[in-house]
C-alpha positions as CSV (number, residue, x, y, z in Angstrom):
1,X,-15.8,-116.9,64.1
2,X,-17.4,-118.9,61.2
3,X,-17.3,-122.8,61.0
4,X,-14.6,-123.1,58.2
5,X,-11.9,-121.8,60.1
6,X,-9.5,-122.0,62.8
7,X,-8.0,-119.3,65.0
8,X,-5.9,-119.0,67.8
9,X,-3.5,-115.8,69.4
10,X,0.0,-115.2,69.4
11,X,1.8,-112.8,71.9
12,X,4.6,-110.8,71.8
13,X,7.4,-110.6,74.7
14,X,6.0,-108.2,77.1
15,X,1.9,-109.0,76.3
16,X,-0.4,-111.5,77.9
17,X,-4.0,-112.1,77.1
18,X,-6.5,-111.1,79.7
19,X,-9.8,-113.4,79.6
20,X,-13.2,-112.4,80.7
21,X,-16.0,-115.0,81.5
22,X,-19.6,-114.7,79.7
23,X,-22.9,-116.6,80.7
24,X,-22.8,-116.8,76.8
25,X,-22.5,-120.6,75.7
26,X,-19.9,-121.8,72.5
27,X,-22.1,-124.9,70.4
28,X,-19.5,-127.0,72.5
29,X,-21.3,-126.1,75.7
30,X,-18.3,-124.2,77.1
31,X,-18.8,-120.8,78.1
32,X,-17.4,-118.0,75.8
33,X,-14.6,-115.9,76.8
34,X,-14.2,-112.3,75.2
35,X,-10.1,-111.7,75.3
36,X,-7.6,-108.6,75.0
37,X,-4.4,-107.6,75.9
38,X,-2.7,-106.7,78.8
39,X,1.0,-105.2,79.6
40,X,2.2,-108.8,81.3
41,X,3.3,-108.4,85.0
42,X,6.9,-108.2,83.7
43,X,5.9,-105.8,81.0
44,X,10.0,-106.8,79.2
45,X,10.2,-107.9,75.7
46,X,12.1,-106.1,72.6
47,X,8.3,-104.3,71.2
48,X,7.0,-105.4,67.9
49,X,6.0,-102.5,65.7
50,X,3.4,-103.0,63.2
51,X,5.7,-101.1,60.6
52,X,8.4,-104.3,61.2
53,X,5.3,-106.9,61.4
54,X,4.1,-105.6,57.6
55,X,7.7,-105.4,56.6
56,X,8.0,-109.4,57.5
57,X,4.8,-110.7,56.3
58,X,4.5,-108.7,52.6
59,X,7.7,-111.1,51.3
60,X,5.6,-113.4,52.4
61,X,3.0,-113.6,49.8
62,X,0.8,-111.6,52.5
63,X,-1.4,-108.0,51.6
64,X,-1.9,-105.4,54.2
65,X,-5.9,-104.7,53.9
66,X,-5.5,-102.0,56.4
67,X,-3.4,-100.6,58.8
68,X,-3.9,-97.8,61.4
69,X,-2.8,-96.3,64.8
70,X,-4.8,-99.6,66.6
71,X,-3.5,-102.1,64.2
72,X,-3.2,-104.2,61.0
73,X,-5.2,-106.3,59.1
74,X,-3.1,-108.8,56.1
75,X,-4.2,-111.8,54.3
76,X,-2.9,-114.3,52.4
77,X,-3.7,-115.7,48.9
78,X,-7.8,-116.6,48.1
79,X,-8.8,-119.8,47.9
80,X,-12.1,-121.0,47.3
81,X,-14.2,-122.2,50.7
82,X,-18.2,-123.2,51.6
83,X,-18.3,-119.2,51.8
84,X,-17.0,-118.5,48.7
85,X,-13.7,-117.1,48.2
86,X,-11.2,-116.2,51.3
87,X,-8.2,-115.6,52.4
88,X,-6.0,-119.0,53.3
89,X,-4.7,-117.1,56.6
90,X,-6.0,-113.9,58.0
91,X,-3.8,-111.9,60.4
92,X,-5.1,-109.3,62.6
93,X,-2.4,-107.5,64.6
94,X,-3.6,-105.3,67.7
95,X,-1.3,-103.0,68.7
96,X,-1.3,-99.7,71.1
97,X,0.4,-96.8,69.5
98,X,1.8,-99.2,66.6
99,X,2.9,-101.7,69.0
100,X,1.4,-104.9,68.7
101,X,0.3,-106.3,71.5
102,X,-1.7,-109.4,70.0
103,X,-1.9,-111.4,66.9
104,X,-5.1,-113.1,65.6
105,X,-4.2,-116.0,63.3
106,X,-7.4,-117.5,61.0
107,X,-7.2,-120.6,59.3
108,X,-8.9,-121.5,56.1
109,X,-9.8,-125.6,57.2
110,X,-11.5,-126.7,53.2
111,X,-11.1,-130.4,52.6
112,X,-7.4,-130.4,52.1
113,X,-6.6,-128.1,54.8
114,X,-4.2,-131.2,55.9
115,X,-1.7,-130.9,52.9
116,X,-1.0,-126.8,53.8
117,X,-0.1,-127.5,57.5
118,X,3.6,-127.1,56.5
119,X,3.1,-124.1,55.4
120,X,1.1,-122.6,58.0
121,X,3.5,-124.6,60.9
122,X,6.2,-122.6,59.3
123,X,4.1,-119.0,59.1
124,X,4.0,-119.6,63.0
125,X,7.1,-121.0,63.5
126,X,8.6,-117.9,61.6
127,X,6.6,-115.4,63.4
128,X,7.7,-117.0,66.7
129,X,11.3,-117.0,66.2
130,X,11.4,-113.4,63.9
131,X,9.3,-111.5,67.1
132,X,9.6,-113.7,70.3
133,X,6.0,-114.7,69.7
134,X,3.9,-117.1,72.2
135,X,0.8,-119.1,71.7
136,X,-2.1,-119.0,73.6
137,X,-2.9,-122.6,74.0
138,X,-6.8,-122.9,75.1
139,X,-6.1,-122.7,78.6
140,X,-4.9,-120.0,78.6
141,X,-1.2,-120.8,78.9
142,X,1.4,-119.3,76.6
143,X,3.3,-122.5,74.2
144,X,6.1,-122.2,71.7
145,X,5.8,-122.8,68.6
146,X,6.3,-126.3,68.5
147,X,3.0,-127.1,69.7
148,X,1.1,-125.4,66.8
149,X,0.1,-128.1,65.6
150,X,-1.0,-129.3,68.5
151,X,-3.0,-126.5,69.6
152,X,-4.5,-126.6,66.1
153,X,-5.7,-130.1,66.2
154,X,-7.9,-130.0,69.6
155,X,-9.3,-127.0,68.2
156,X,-13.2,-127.5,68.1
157,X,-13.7,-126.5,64.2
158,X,-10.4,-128.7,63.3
159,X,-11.6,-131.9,64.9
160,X,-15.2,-131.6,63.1
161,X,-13.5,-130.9,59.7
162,X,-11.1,-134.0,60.5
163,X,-14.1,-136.3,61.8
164,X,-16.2,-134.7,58.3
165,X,-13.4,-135.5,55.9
166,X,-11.7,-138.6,57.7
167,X,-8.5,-137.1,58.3
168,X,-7.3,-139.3,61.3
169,X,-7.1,-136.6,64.1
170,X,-10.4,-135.8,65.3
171,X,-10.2,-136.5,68.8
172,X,-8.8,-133.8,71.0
């Protein structure tokens, strides 16, 4: 994960995200976890096919990069960052024979990442309602999407931007 961004999962009905401990440490001295998915013990939910995923997100002002039988890879519009220019969101949809079964969300956090949230709060809220979609908060727990914001915010990489730039909401 590079510094300038921030990330987080979002499930569909049906999928969970299984977490393995590593003795490997993050910077904030929490151990890292290396994630998947898994079927979820109840294993219901309407599936999300990648095909119907593409079909939402293109109106969207999003590009499909690539696409194949173990997923999809879109992106938003450029915009310039410390690492030259990047995508303002990056979505990388897992799936297992073109179902998805996870979505990675990046976030491009550049000094006025703050004046986009609306934009990014209603991607997520979007995606939610469209596919059933959950959140992975940080412990693990599955949110709706009303707590994107929140789950944003006491992300590590947000709160240093926010204490960086002074935006008022860099304690967790």
């Amino acid at each position: 994960m590079a510094f300038d961004q921030v990330s987080l999962f979002l499930y569909p009905p049906g999928w969970e995200q299984q977490s393995e401990a590593t003795t490997a440490l993050h910077s904030s001295g929490r151990p890292v976890r290396i994630v998947s998915a898994a079927r979820s013990a109840s294993g219901v939910g309407r599936p999300v096919r990648v095909a119907e995923l593409s079909g939402w997100l293109v109106p969207r002002r999003f590009a499909v990069v690539a696409e194949g039988p173990t997923g999809a890879r879109f992106a938003s519009t450029a915009r310039p960052s410390a690492l030259g220019r990047r995508a303002e969101i990056e979505l990388i949809a897992g799936a297992a024979c073109r179902e998805v079964n996870c979505l990675y969300c990046r976030f491009l956090l550049t000094r006025d990442a703050p004046l986009r949230l609306e934009w990014w709060e209603a991607l997520v809220r979007g995606l939610c309602e469209a596919f059933g979609l959950r959140i992975v908060a940080a412990d693990g727990g599955a949110v709706g999407h009303d707590e994107f914001l929140a789950v944003l915010r006491r992300a590590d990489n947000w709160r240093l931007f926010a204490g960086r730039f002074g935006w008022g909401d860099s304690k967790p």
